[in-house]
C-alpha positions as CSV (number, residue, x, y, z in Angstrom):
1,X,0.0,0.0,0.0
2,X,2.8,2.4,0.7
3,X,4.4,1.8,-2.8
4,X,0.8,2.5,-4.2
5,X,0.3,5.9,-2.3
6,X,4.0,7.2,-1.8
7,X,3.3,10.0,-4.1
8,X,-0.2,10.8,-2.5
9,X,-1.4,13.1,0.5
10,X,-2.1,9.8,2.8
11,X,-4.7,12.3,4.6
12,X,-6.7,12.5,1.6
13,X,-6.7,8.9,1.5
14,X,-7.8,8.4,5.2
15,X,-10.5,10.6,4.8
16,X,-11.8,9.1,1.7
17,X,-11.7,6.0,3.6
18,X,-13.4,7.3,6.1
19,X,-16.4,8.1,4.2
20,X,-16.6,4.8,2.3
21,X,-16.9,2.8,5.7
22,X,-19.6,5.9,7.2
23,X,-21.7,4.9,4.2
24,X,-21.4,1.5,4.7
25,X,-22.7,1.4,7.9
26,X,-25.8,3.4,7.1
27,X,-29.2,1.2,6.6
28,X,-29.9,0.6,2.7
29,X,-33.0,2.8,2.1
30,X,-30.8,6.0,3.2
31,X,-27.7,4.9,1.1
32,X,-30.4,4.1,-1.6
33,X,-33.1,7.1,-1.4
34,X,-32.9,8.1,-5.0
35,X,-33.8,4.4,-6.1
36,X,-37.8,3.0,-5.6
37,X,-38.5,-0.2,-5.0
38,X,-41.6,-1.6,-6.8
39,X,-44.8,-2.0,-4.7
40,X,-47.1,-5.1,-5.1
41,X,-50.7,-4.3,-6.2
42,X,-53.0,-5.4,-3.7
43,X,-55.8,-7.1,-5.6
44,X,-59.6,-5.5,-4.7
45,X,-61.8,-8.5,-4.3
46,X,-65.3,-7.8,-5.3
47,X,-67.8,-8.9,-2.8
48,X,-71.2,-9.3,-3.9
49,X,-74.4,-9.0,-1.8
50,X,-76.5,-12.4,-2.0
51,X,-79.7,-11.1,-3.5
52,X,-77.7,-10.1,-6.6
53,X,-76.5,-13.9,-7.1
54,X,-80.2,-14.7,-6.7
55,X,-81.2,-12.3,-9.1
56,X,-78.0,-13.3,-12.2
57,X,-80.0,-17.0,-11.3
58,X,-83.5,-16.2,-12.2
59,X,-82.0,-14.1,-14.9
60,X,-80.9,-16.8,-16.3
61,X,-83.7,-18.8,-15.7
62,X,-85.5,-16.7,-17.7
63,X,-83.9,-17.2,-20.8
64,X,-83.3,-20.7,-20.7
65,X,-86.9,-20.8,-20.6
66,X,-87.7,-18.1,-23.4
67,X,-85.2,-19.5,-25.7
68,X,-86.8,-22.9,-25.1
69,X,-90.0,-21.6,-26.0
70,X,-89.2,-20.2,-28.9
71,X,-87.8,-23.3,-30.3
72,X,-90.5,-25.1,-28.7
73,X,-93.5,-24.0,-29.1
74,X,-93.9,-23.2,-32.9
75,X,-94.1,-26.9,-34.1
76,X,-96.0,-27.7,-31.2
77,X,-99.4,-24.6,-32.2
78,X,-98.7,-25.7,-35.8
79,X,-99.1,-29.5,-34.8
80,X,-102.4,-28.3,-32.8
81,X,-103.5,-26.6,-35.8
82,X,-103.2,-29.1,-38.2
83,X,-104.9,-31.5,-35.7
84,X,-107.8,-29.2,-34.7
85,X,-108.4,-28.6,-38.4
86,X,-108.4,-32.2,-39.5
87,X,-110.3,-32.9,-36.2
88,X,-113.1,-29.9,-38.2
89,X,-112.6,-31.3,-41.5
90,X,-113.8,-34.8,-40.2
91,X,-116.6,-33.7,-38.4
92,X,-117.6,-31.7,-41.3
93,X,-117.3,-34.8,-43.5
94,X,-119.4,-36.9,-41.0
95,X,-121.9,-34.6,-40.6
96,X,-121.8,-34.7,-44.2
97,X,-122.5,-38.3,-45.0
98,X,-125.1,-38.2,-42.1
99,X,-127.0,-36.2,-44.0
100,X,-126.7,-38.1,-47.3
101,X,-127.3,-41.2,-45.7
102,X,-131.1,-39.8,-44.1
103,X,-131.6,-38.7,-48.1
104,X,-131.2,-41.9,-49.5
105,X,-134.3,-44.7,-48.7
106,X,-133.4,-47.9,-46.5
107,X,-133.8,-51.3,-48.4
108,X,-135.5,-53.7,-46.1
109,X,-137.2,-57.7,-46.2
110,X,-139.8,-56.5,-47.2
111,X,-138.5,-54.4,-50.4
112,X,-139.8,-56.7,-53.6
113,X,-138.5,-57.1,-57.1
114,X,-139.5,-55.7,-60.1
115,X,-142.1,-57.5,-62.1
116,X,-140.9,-58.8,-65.7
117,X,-143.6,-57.3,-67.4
118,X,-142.0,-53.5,-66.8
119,X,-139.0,-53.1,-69.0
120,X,-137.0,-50.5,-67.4
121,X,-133.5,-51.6,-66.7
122,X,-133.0,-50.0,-63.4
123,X,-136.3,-49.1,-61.3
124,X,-136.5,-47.9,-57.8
125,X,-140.2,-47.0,-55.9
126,X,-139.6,-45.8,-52.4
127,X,-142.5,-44.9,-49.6
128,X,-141.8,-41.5,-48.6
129,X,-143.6,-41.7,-45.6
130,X,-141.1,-44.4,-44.3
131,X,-137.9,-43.8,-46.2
132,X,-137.8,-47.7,-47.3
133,X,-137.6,-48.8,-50.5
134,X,-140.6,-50.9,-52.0
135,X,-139.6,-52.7,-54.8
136,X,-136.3,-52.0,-57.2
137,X,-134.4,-53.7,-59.9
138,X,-130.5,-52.3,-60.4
139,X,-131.2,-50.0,-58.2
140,X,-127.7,-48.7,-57.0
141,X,-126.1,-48.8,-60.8
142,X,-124.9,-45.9,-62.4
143,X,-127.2,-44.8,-65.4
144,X,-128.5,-42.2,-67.2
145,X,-131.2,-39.7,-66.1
146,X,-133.3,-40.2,-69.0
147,X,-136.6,-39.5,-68.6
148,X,-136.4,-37.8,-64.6
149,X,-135.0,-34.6,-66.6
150,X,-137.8,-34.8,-68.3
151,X,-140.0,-34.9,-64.8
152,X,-137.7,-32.1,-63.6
153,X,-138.3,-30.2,-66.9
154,X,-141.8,-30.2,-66.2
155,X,-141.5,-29.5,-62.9
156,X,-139.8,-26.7,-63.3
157,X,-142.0,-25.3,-66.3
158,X,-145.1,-25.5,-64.6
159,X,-143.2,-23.4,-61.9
160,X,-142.6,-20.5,-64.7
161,X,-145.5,-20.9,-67.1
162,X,-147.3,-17.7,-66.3
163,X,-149.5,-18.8,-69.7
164,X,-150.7,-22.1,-70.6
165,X,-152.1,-21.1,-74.0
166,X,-149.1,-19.4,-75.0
167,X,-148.0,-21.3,-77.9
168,X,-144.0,-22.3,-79.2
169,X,-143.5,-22.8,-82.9
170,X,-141.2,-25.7,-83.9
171,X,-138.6,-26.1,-86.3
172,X,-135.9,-28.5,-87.9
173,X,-133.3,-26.9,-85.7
174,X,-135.0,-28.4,-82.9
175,X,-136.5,-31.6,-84.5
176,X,-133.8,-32.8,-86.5
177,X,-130.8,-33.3,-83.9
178,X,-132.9,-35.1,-81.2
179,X,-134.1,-37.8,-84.5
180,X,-130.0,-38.1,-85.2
181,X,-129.6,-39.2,-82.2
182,X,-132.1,-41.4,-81.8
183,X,-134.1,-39.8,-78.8
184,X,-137.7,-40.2,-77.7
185,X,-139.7,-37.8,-79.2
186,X,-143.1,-36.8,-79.0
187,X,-143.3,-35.9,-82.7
188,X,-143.5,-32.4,-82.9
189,X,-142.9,-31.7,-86.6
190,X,-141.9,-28.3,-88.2
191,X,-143.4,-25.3,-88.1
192,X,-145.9,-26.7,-85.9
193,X,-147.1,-24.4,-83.2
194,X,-147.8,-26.3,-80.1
195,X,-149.6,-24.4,-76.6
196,X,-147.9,-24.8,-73.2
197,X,-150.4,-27.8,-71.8
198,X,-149.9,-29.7,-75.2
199,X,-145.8,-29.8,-74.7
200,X,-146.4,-30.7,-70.8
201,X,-148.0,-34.0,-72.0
202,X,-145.8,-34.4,-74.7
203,X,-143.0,-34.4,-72.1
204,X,-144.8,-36.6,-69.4
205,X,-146.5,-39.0,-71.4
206,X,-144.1,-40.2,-74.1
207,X,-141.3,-39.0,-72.7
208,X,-140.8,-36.0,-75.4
209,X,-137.5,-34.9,-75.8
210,X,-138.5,-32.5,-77.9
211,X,-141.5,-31.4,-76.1
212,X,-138.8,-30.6,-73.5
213,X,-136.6,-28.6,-75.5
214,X,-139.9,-26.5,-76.6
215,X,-140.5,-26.0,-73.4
216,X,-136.7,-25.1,-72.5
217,X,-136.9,-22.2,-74.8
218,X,-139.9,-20.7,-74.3
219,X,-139.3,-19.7,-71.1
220,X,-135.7,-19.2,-71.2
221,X,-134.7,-18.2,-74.5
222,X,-132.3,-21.2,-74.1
223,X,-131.8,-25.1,-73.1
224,X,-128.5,-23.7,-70.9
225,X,-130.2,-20.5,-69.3
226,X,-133.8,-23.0,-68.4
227,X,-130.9,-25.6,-66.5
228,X,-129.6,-22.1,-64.5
């Protein structure tokens, strides 16, 4: 140390000295003021009452439950619908064939046959007191009207005919298609002029198609507007 310091004020060197062992025995923090130590965070806990637990729960609740329904209950109303309206539509349909079946007569034992003497293929005769069927042959096949029109036409006429000495002048328009096609006629020829009793029998007796049609136009200008 000597041959280190020879050319040096050893007082200096002592007083130096002196300091460095002074700060040395202060604490840290005064021989460290300038320099902060970091501080730890204290973490806040967030305490929350009860009632608002209870209250996020039925919250939640809640919406579970409306999401549910949304999904839910669509198909189930549109199943209902469907049901309630098929359920209607049946009841409709019954009440429907109830009423067809009280229209149509009952066949019973004691309903006969048709003698062999009348030649109509499919007869029916029905008491309409009773609703029963009397006597029948084919009665339940599909056929043509035929002659009920006819009965309906006349029906019907006698219902409009305000004049039963009006008369209706025939002609080969009218004659002429019903003898092509091979109908029954009452034989009405043309240019005759027939009166409004006259065509009724001519309908009802021998089953006059042309009677018919004469009576069609007369008092609707038309066979179409007389079926309206």
């Amino acid at each position: 140390m000597s041959e280190q310091f020879n050319d040096k004020d050893y007082g200096e060197y002592f007083s130096a000295l002196q300091k460095s062992i002074e700060n040395k025995s202060k604490p840290v923090n005064e021989q460290h003021e300038s320099v902060k130590l970091p501080q730890k965070r204290k973490q806040k806990t967030i305490r929350l009452r009860p009632w608002v637990y209870v209250a996020m729960g039925l919250t939640s609740v809640f919406l579970v439950i409306c999401i549910t329904l949304i999904i839910v209950l669509p198909p189930i109303i549109k199943a209902h619908n469907e049901s309630k309206s098929q359920t209607h539509q049946t009841e409709n349909t019954t009440n429907d064939l109830v009423k067809v079946e009280n229209r149509f007569a009952k066949f019973t034992e004691h309903t006969d046959p048709i003698a062999s003497d009348i030649e109509s293929g499919c007869i029916i005769v029905i008491n309409c007191d009773t609703n029963e069927v009397i006597a029948s042959r084919n009665a339940t096949v599909r056929c043509y009207p035929a002659s009920t029109t006819k009965i309906m036409t006349i029906l019907t006429a006698v219902d409009y005919i305000t004049d039963y000495n009006e008369t209706f002048t025939f002609s080969f328009k009218i004659t002429d298609p019903l003898y092509l096609a091979e109908a029954t006629v009452a034989g009405f020829s043309n240019g005759e002029s027939v009166n409004m009793t006259d065509m009724l029998y001519g309908a009802i007796l021998p089953s006059g198609a042309d009677a018919t049609v004469g009576l069609a136009l007369s008092i609707a200008g038309s066979e179409e507007e007389f079926v309206k």
